[in-house]
MOPAC internal coordinates of N, CA, C and O (Angstrom, degrees):
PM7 1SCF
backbone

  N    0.0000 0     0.00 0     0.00 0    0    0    0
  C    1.4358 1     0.00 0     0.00 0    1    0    0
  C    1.5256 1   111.33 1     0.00 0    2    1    0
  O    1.2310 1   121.59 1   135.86 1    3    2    1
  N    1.5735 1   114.56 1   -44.14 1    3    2    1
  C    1.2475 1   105.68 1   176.66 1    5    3    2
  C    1.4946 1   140.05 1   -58.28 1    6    5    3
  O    1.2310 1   137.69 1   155.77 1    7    6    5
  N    1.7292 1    83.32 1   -24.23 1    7    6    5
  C    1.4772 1   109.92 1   176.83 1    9    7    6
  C    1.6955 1   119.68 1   -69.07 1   10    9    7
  O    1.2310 1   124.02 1   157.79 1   11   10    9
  N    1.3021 1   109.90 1   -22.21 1   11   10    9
  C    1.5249 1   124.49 1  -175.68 1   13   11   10
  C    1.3694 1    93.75 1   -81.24 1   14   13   11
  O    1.2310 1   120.84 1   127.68 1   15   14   13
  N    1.5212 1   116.00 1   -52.32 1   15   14   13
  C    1.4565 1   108.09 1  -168.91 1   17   15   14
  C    1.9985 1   106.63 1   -65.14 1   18   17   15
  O    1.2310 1   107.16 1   143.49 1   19   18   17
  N    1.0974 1   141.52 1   -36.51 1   19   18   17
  C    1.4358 1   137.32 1  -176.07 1   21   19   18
  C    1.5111 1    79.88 1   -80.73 1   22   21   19
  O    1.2310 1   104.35 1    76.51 1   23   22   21
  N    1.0714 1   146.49 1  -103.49 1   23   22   21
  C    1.5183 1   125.43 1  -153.89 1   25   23   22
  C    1.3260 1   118.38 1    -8.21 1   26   25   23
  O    1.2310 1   125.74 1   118.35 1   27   26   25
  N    1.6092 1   106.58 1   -61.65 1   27   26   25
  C    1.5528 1   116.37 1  -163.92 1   29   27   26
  C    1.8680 1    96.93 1   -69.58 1   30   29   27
  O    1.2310 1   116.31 1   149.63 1   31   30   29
  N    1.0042 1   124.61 1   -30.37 1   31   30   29
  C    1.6547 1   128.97 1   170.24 1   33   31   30
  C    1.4444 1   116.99 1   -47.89 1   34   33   31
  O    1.2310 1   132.19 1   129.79 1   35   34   33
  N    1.5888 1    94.06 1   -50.21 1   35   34   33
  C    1.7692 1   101.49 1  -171.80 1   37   35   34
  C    1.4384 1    94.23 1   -75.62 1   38   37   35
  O    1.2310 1   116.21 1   129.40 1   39   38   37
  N    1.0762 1   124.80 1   -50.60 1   39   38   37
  C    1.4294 1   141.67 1  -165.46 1   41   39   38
  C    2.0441 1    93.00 1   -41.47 1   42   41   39
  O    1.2310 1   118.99 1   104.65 1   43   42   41
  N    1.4970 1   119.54 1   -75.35 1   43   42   41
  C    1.3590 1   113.34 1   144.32 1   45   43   42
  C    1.0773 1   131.25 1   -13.86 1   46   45   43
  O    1.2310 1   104.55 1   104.69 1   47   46   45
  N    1.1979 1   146.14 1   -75.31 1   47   46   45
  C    1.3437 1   144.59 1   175.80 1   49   47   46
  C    1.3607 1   135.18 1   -51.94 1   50   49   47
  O    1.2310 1   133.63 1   150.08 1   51   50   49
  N    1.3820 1    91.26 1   -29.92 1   51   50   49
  C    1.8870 1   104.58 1   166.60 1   53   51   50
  C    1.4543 1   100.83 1   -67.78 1   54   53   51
  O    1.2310 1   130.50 1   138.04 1   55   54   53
  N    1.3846 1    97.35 1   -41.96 1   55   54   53
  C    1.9078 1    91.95 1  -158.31 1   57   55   54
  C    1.7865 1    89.12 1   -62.90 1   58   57   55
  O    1.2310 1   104.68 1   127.21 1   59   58   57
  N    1.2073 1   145.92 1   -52.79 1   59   58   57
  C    1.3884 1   157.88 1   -99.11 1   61   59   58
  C    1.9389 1    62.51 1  -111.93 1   62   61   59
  O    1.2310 1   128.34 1   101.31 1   63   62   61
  N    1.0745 1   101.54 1   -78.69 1   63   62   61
  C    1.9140 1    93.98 1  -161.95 1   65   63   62
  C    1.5284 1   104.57 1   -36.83 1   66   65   63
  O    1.2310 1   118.58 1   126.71 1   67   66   65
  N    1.5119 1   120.32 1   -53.29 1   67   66   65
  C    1.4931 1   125.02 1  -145.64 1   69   67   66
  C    1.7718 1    85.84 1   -63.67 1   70   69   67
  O    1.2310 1   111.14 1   158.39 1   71   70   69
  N    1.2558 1   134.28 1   -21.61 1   71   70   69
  C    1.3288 1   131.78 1  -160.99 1   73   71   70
  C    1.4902 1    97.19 1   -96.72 1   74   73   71
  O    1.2310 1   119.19 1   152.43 1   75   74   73
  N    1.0281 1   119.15 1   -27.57 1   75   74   73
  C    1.1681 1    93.31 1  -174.48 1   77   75   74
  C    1.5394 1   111.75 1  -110.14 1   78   77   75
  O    1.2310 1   114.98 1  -170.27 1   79   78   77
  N    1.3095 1   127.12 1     9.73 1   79   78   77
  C    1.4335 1   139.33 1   141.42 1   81   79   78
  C    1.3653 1   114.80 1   -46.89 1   82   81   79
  O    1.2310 1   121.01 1   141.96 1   83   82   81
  N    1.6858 1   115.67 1   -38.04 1   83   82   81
  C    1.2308 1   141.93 1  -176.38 1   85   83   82
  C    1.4968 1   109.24 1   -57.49 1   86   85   83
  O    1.2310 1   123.12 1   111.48 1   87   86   85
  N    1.4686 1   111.63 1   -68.52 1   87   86   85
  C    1.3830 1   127.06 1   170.30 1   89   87   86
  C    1.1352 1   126.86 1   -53.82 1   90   89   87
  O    1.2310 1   120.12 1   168.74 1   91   90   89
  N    1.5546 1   117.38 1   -11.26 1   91   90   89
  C    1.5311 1   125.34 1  -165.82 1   93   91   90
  C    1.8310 1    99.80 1   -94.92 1   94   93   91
  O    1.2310 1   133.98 1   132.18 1   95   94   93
  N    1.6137 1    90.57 1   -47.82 1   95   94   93
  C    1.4370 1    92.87 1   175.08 1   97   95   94
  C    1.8960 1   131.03 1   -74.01 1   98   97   95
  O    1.2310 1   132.20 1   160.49 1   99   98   97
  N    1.3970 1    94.05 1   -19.51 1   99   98   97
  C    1.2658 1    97.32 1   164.90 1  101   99   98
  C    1.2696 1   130.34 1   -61.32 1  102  101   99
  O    1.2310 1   117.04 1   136.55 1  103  102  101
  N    1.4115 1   123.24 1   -43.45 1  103  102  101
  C    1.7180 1   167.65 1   141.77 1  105  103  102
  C    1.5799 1    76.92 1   -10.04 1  106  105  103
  O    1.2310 1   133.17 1    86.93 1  107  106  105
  N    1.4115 1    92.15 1   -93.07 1  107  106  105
  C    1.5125 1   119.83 1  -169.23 1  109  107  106
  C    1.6097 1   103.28 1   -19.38 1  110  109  107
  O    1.2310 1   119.72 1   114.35 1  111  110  109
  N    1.6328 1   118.15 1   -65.65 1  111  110  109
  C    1.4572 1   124.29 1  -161.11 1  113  111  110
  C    1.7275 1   114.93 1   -72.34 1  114  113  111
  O    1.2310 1   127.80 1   174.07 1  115  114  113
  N    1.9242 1   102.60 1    -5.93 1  115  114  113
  C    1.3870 1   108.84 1  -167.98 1  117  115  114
  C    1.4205 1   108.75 1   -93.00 1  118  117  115
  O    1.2310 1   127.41 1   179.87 1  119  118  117
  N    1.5431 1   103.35 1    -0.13 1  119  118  117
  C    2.1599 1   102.05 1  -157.41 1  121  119  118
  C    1.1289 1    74.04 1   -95.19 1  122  121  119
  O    1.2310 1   111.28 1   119.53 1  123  122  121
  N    1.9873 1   134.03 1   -60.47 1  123  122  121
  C    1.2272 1    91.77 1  -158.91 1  125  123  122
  C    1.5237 1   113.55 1  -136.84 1  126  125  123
  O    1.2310 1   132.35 1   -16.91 1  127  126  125
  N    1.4968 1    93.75 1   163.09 1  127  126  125
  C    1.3511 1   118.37 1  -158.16 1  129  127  126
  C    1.8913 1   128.26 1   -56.24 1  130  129  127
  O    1.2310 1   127.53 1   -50.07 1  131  130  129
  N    0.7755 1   103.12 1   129.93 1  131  130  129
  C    1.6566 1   106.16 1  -179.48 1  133  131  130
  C    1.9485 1   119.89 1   -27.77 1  134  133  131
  O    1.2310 1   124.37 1   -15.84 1  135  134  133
  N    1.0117 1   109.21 1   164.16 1  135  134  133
  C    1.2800 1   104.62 1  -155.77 1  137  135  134
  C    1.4135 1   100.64 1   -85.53 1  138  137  135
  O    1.2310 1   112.27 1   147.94 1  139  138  137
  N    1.3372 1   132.20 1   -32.06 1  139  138  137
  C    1.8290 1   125.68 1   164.69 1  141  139  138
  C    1.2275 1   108.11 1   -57.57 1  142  141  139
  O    1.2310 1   109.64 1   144.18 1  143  142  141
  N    1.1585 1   137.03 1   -35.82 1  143  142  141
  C    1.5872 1   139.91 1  -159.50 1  145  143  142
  C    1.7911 1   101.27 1   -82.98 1  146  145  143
  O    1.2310 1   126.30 1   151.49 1  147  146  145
  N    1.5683 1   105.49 1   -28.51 1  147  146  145
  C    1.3759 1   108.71 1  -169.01 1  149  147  146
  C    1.7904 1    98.54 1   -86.08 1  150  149  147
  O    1.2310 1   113.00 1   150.93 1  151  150  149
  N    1.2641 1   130.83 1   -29.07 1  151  150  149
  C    1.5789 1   148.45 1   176.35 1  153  151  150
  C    1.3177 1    93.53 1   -59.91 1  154  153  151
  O    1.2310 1   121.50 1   109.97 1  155  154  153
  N    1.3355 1   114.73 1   -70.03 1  155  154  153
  C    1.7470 1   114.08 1  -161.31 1  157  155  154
  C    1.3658 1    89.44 1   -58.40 1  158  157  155
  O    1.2310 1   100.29 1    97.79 1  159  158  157
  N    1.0293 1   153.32 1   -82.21 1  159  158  157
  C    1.1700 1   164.06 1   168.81 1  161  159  158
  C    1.5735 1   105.31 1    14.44 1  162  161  159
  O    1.2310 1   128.80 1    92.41 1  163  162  161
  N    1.5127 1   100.66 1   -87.59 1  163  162  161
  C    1.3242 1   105.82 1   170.60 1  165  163  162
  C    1.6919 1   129.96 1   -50.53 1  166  165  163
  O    1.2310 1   118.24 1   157.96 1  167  166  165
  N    1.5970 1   120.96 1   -22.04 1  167  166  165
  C    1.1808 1   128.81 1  -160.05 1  169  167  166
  C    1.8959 1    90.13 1   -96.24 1  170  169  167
  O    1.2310 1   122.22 1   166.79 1  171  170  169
  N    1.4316 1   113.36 1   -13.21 1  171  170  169
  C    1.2038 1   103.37 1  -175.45 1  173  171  170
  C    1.5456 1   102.29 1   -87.79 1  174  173  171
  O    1.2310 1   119.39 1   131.42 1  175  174  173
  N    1.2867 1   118.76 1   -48.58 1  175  174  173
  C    1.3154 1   112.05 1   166.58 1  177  175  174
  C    1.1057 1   126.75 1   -41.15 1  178  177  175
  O    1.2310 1   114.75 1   141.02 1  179  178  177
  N    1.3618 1   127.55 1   -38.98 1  179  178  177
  C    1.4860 1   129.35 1   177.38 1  181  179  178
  C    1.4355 1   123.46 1   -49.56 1  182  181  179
  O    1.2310 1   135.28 1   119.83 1  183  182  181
  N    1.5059 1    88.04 1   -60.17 1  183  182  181
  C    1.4518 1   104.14 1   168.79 1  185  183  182
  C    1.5693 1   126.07 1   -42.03 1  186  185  183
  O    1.2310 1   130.85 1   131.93 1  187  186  185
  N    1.1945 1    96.68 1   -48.07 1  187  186  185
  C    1.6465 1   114.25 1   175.59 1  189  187  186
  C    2.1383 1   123.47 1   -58.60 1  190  189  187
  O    1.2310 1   138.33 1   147.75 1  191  190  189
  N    1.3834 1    82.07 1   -32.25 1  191  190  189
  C    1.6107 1    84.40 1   166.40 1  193  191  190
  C    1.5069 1    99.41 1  -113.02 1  194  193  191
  O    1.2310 1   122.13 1   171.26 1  195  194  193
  N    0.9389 1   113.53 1    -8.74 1  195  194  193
  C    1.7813 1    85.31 1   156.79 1  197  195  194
  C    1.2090 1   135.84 1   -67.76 1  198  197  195
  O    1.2310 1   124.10 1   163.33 1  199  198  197
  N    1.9436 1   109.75 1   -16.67 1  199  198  197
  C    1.4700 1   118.28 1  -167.31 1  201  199  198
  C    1.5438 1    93.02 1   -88.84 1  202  201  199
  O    1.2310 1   114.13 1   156.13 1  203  202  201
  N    1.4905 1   128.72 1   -23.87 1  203  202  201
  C    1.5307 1   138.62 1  -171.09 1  205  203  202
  C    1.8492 1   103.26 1   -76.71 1  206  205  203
  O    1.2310 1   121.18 1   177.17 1  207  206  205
  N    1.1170 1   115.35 1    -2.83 1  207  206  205
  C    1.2469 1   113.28 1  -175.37 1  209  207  206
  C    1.2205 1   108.89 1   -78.79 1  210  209  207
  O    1.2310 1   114.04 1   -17.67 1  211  210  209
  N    1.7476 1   128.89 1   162.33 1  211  210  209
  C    1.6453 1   129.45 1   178.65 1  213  211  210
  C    1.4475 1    84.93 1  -110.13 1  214  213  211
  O    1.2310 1   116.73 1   -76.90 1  215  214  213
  N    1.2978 1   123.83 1   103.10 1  215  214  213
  C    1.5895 1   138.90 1   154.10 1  217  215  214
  C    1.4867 1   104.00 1   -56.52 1  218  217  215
  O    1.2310 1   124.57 1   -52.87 1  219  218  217
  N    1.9580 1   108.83 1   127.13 1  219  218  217
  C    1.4141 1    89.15 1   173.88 1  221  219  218
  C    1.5580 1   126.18 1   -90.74 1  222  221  219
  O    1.2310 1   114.42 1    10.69 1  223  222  221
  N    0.8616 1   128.18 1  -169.31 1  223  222  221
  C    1.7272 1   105.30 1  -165.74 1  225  223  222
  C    1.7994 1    93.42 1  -107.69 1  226  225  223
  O    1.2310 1   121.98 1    10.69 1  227  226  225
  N    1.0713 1   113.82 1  -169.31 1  227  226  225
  C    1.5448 1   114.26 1  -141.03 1  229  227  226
  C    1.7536 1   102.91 1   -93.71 1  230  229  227
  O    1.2310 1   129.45 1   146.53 1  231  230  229
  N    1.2244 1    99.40 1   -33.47 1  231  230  229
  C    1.6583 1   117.13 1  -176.98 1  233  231  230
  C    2.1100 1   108.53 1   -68.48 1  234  233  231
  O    1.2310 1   124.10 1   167.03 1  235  234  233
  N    1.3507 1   109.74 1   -12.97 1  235  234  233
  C    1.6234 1   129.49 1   169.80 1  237  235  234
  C    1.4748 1    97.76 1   -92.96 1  238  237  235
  O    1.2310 1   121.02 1   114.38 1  239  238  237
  N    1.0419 1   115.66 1   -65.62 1  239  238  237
  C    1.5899 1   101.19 1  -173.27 1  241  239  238
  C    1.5450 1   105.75 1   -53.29 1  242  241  239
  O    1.2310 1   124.31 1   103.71 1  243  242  241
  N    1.0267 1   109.33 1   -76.29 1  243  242  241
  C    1.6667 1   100.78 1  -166.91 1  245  243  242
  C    1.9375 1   115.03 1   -53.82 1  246  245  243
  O    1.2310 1   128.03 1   162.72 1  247  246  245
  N    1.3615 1   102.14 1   -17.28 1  247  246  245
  C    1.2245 1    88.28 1   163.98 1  249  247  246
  C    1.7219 1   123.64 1   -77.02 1  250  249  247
  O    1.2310 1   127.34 1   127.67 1  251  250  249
  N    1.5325 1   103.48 1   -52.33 1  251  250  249
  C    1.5908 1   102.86 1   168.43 1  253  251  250
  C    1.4874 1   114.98 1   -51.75 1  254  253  251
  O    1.2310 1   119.00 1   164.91 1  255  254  253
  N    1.1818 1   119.52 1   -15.09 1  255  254  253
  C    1.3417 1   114.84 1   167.93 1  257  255  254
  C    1.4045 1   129.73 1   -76.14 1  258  257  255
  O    1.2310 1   126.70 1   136.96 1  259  258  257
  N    1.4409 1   104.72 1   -43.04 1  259  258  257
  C    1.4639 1   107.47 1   161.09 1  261  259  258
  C    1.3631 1   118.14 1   -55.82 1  262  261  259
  O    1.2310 1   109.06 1   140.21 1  263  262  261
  N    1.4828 1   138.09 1   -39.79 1  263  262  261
  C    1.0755 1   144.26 1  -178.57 1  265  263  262
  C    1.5367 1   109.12 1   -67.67 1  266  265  263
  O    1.2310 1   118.24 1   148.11 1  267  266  265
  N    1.3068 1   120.96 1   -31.89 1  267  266  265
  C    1.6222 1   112.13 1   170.22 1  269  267  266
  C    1.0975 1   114.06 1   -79.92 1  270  269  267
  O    1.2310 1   111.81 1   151.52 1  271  270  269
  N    1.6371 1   133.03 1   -28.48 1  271  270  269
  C    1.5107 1   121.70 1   161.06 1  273  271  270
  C    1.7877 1   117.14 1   -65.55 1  274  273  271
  O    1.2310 1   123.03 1   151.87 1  275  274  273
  N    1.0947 1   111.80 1   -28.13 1  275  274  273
  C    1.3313 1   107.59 1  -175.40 1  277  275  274
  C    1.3120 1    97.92 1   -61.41 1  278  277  275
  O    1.2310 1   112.03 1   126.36 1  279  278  277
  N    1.2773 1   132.63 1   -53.64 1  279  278  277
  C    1.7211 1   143.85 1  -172.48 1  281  279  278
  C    1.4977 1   107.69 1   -48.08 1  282  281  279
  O    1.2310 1   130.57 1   125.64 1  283  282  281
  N    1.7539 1    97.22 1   -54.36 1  283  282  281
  C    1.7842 1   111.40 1   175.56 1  285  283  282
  C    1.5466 1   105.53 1   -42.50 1  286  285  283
  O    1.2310 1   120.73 1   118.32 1  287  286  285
  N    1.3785 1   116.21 1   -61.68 1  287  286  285
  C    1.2173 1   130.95 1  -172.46 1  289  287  286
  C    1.9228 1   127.14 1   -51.33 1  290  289  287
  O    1.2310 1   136.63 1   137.78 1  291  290  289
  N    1.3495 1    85.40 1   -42.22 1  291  290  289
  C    1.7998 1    97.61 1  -177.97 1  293  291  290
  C    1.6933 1   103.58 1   -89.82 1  294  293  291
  O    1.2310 1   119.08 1   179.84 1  295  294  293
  N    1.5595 1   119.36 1    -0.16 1  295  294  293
  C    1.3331 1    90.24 1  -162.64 1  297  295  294
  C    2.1093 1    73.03 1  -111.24 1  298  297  295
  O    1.2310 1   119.01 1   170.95 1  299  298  297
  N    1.0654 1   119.49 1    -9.05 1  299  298  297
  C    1.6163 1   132.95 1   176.81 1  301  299  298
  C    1.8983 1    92.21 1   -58.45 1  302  301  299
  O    1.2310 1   122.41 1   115.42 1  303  302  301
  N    1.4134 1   112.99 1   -64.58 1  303  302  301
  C    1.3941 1   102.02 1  -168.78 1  305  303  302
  C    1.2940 1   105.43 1   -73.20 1  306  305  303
  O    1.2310 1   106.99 1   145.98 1  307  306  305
  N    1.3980 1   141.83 1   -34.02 1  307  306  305
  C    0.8928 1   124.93 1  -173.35 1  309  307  306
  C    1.7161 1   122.55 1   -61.86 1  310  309  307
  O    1.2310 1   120.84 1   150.88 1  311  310  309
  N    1.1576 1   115.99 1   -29.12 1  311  310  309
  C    1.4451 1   132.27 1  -173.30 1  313  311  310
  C    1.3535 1   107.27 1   -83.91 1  314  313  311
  O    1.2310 1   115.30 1   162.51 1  315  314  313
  N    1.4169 1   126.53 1   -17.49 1  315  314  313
  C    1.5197 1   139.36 1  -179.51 1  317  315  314
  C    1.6922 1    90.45 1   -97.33 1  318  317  315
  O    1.2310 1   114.03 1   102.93 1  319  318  317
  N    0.8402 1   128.90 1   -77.07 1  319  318  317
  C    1.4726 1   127.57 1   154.65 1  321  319  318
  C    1.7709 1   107.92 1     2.46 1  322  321  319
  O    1.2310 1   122.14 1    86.82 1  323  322  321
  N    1.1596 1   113.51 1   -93.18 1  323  322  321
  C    1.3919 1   131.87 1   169.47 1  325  323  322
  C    1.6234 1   124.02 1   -33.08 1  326  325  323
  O    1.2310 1   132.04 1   139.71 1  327  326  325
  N    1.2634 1    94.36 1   -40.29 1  327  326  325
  C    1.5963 1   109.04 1   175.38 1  329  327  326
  C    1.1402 1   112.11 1   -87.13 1  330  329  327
  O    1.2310 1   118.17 1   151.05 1  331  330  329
  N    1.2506 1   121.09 1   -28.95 1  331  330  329
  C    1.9139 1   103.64 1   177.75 1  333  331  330
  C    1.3218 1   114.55 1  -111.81 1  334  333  331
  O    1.2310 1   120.82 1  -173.40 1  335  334  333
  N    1.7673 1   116.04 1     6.60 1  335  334  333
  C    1.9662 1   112.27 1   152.10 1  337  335  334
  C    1.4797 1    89.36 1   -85.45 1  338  337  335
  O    1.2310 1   100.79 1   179.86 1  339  338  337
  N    1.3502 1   152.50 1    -0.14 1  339  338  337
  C    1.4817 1   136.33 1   167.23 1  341  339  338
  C    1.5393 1    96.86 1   -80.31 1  342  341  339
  O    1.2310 1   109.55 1   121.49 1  343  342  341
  N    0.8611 1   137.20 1   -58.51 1  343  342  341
  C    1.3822 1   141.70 1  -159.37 1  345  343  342
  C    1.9334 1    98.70 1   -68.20 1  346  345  343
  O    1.2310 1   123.92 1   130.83 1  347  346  345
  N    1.2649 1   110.09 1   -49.17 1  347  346  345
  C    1.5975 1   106.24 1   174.07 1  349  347  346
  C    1.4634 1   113.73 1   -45.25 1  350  349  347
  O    1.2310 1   120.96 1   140.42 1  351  350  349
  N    0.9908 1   115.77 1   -39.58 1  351  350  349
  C    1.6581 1   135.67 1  -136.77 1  353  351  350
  C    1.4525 1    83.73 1   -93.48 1  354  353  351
  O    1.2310 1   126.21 1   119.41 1  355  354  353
  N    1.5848 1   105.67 1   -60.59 1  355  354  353
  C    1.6463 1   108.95 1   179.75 1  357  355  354
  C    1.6367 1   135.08 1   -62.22 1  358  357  355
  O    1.2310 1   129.14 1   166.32 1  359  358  357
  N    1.5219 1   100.00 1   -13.68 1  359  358  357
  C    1.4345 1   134.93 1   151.87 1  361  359  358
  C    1.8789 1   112.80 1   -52.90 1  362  361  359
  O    1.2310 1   125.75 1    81.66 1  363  362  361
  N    0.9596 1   106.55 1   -98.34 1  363  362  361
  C    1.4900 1   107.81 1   163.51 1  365  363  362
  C    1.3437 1   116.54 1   -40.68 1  366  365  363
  O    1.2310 1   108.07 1   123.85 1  367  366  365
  N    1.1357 1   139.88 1   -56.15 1  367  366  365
  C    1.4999 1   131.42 1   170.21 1  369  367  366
  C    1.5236 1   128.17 1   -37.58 1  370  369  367
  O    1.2310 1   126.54 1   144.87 1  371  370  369
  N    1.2091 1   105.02 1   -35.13 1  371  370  369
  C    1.4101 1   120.31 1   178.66 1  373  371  370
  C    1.4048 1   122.98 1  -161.18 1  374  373  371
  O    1.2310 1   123.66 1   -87.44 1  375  374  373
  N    1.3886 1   110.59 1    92.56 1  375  374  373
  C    1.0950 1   107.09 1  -156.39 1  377  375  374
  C    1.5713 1   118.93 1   -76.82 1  378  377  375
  O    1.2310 1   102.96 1   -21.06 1  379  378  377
  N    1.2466 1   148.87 1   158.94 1  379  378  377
  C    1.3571 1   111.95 1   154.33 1  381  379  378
  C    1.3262 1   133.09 1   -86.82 1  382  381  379
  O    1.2310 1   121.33 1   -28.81 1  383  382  381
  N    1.3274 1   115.07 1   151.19 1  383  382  381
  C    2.0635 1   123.80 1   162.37 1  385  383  382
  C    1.1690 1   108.77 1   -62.98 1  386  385  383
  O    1.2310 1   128.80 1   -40.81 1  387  386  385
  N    1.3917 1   100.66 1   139.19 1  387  386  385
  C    1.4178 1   122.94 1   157.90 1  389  387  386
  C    1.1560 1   116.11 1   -79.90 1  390  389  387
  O    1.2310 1   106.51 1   159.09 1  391  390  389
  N    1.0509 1   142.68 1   -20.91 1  391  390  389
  C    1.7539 1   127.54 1   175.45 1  393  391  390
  C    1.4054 1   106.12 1  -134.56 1  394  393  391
  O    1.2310 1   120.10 1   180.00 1  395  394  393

């Protein structure tokens, strides 16, 4: 008999924890917010330092732009440059046979 009664005790106490594991996670699922609510959220912020940004005006871009092709451009001949006194060089160095 005594034994029924501590069973039926523990038997209680599980339930008493499992409930309030229950409540913790509920808690848990109420702080935070659904996953669209958490997007808008973030997409509003974005927006918001995007308007804080110094946009450069149009006459910088296309100028810094010209200036990165010019770079593209000079470091283009130089490497074509480089590549075909290698190829001369490798010419004379070894020439090939004809038969």
């Amino acid at each position: 008999m005594k034994k029924d009664k501590k069973v039926a005790g523990d038997f209680v106490e599980v339930e008493q924890v499992v409930k309030q594991k229950e409540v913790k996670k509920e808690k848990k699922k109420d702080k935070k917010p659904g996953f669209f609510k958490r997007m808008g959220a973030k997409a509003k912020d974005i927006f918001s330092e995007l308007k804080k940004v110094n946009w450069p005006t149009f006459a910088k871009v296309v100028k810094k732009t010209g200036i990165v092709l010019a770079v593209v451009l000079v470091f283009l001949v130089v490497i074509f440059a480089f590549d075909s006194a290698l190829l001369e060089l490798l010419k004379v160095i070894a020439p090939r046979s004809n038969g």
